[in-house]
N, C-alpha and C positions, 0 to 999 in steps of 0.2 A: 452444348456449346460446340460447336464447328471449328475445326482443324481452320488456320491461316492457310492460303495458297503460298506456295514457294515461289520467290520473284523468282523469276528469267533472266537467265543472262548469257550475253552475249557479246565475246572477246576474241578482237583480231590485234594483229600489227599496223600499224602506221608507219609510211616512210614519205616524207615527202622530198624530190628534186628538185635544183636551181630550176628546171623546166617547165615543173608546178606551179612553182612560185611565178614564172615568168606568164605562164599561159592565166593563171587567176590576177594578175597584175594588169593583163592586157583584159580582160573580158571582165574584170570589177570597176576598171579604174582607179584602182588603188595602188599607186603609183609611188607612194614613202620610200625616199631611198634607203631606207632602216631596213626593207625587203629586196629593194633592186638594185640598189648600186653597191659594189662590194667594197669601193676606195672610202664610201661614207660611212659604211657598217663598220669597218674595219676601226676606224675611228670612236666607235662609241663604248660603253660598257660589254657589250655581247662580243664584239673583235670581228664577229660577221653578220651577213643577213642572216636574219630570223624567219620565220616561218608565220607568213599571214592569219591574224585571231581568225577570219573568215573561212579561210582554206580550212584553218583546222577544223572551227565549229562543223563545216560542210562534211571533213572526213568522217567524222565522229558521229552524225547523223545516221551517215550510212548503214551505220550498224543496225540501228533498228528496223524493227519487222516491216515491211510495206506496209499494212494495213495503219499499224503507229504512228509511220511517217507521215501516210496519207492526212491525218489527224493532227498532226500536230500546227499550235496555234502562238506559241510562243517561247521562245529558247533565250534562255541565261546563261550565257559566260560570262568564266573567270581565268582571268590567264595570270596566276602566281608566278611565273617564270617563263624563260625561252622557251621554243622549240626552234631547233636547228638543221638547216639541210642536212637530207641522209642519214639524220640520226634515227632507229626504231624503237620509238614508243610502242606500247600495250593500250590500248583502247577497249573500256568495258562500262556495254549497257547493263544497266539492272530496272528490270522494273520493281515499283514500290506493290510491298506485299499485299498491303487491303487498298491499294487502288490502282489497279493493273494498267490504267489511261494515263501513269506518271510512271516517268521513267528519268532516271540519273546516269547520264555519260562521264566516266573520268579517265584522266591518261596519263601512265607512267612511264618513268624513264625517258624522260623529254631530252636528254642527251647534254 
């Protein structure tokens, strides 16, 4: 019987800026003032803009190995809560033990 391989992992920070947010608003066209206008955010549950599911999905990607990346064919998110300008989240890849072409991104401390 053969030893499991150890998944891999790999863990940075996360911060995103209003600038972020502004520059992925302008080049998505996702333009929700839930993200870009602050007098509309401020009015809702969050009290401010939040931080794009896309933006995030995209930081979060990063993380993995290029050749991964290269590979990869389809991405699920779930967004249980905010993220909020400037706040630093922990962002961590792992890949799956007996299948090293699946990998799970999660992020804490969403702020």
């Amino acid at each position: 019987m053969s030893a499991r391989p150890s998944p891999q992992v790999i863990e940075r920070q996360l911060s995103f800026t209003s600038e972020d947010m502004e520059l992925f608003a302008a080049a998505s066209g996702d333009r929700s003032p839930l993200h870009t206008d602050p007098a509309f955010a401020r009015r809702t549950s969050f009290g401010e803009c939040i931080v794009h599911g896309g933006l995030l999905s995209l930081g979060m990607l990063g993380l993995l190995p290029p050749d991964v990346l290269a590979n990869v064919t389809s991405v699920r998110s779930q967004f249980p809560g905010p993220v909020l300008p400037g706040a630093t989240s922990i962002a961590r890849a792992r890949s799956h033990p007996n299948r090293p072409d699946e990998w799970e991104v999660r992020l804490t401390g969403r702020g």
